[in-house]
N, C-alpha and C positions, 0 to 999 in steps of 0.2 A: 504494500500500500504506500503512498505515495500524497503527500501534504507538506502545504506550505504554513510558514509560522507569518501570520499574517497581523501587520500592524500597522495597513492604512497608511506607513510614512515610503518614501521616494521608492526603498529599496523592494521592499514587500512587494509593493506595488507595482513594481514595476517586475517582479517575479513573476506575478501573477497572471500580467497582463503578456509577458513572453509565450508563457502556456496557453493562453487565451488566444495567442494570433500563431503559433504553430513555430515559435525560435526556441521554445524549448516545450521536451515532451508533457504530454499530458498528466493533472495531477486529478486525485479521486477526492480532492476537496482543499480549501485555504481556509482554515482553522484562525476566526480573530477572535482573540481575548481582549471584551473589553472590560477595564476596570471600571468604567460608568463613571471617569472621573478625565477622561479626554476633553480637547479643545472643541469647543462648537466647530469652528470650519474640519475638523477630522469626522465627524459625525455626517455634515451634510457631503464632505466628500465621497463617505462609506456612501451616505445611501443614493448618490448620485451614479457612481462607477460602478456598486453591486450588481443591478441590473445589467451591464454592457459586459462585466464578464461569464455570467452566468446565462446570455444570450451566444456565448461564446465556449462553452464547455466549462467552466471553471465555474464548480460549487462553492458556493459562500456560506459558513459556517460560523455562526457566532455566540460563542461561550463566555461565561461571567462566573467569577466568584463572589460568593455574599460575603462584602468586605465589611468589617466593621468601622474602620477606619473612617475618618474622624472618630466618631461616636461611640469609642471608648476609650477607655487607659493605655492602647498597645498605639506604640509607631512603629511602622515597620518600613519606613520609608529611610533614607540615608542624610537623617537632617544633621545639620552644623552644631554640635554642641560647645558651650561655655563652662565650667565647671563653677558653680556658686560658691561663694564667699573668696578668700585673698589672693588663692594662687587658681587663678581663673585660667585655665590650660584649655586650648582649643581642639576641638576633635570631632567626631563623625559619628553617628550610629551605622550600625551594619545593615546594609543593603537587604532585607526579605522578601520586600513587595514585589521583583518581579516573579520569585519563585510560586510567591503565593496566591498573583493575582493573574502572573502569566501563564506559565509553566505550568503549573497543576490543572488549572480547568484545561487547558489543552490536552494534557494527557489523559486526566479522566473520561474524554471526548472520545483520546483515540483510540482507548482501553474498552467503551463502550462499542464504538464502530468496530473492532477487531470479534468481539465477542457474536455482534450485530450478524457478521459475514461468518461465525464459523472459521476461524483464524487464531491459533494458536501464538501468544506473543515467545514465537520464536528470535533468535537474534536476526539480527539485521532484518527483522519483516516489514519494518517502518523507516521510508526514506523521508525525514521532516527538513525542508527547504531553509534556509535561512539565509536573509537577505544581506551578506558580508559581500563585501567591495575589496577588488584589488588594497585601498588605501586602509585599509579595516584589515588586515589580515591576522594582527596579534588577537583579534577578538571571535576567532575560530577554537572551538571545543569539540573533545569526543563525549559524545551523547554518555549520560551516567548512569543509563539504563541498558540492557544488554539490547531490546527488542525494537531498540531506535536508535538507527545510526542520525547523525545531523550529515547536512549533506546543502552545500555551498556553491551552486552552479557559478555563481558569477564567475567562481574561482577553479571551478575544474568542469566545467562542464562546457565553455565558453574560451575560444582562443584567440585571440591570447586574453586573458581574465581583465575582466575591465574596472573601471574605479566610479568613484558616485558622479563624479564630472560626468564619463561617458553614458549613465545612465538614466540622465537628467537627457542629454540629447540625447539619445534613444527616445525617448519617451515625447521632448518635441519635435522631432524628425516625422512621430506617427503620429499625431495631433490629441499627444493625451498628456490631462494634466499634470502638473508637479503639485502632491502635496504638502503641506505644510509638515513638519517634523510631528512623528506621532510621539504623545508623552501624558502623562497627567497634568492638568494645570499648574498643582504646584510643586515638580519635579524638582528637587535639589540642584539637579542635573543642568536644568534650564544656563544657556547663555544669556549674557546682556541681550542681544537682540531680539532672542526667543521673551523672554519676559516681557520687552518692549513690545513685543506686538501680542500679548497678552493684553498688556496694560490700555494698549493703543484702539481693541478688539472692539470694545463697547457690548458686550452680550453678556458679561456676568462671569466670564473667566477670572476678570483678575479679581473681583470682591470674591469669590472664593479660593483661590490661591490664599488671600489678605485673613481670609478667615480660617485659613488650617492653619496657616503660620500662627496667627493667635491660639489657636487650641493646643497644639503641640505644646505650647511654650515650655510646661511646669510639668509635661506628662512623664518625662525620668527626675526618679528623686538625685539632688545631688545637682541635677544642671540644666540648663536652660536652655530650648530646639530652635532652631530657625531655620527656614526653608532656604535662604539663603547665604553665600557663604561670609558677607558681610559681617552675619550675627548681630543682627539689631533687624527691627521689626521690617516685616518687605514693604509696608508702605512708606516707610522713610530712609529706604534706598534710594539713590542717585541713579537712574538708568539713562543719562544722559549720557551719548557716545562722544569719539573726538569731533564728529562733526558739530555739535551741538555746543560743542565745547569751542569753539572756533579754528578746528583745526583744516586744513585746506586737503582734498584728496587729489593726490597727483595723478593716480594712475589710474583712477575710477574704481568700478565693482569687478570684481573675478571670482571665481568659483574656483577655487583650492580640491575641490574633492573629500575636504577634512571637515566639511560639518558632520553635524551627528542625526541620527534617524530621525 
């Protein structure tokens, strides 16, 4: 069986949409996990292009975990901690959320469909896609499960392996959109710019980013969370860039290849 790890951002998508137009083979579904905590424009872009690939062979598949988060005591997300009182040391909580809100309902999906068909989770009987770039290569894993190899077309299935650059044109070369970096609003993760255009959104993205950063705050004993790496509250972050700052751009805008999903 054969499934892509599907997340609405450049790379995924532009996975999907290879199998969908016949550049790379067919897959028996694209598995998205959503955390119910994505960007509006990730949502209307899902339910805009779902149709056009599933008019195309490519089944859409969308899975959820019941996240507690906000709305309890657990972070599981990788906020910026301060350590309270005099020797205030900087530091991270450990990354779970994707495990928990990615990864799991995914498997549980594909553990159901193997059952579904009469398929024993044999090893390697699950080829799951994942959308790594040439420029991404240190962020290639072997699957920790025996009956699911990961499996990386950009990077072996495609010659020579191409980068996010090349698959941004790809993608306007066949008149399909680029979406916006898939992520939960209020990602740790996020760039200056990503926030900016959070903030810039106007649909209620950033007042709730604004509002987990305030509930995280006090949620470990001992120190105090912030979404951002600043560590002071996200709406009295500076997300003003050098252009804003009056800095002059010589060379214009380029696309590096090095943004993130």
């Amino acid at each position: 069986m054969r499934v892509i790890s599907l997340g609405w951002g450049v790379q995924s998508f532009a996975l999907a949409a290879m199998s969908a137009l016949g550049e790379l083979p067919p897959v028996d579904a694209a598995v998205h996990a959503d955390t119910t905590h994505e960007r509006r424009e990730t949502y209307e872009f899902a339910a805009k292009w779902t149709p056009w690939l599933e008019e195309r062979g490519v089944r859409v598949v969308t899975v959820s975990h019941n996240i507690p988060f906000p709305d309890t005591g657990a972070v599981f997300i990788p906020a910026y901690t301060t350590a309270k009182g005099r020797n205030r040391k900087h530091g991270a909580l450990r990354r779970s959320c994707t495990g928990r809100w990615k990864i799991a309902p995914q498997r549980r999906w594909i553990s159901a469909e193997l059952k579904r068909r009469g398929i024993a989770k044999s090893p390697g009987v699950v080829d799951q896609w994942f959308g790594i770039s040439k420029d991404e290569w240190t962020r290639m894993r072997d699957s920790d499960v025996k009956y699911i190899r990961n499996a990386y077309p950009f990077m072996d299935a495609l010659d020579p392996p191409i980068t996010r650059y090349d698959i941004k044109c790809w993608l306007q070369d066949r008149g399909l959109e680029i979406p916006v970096k898939s992520a939960c609003v209020f990602c740790p993760y996020h760039d200056l710019e990503s926030w900016r255009e959070i903030k810039m959104g106007g649909n209620g993205d950033w007042q709730k980013a604004v509002e987990v950063d305030q509930i995280v705050r006090d949620k470990r004993p001992g120190y105090q969370c912030f979404v951002h790496p600043a560590r002071i509250p996200l709406e009295q972050v500076d997300l003003r860039n050098e252009r804003d700052h009056g800095q002059l751009e010589l060379w214009g805008e380029e696309c590096t290849g090095n943004c993130f999903l």
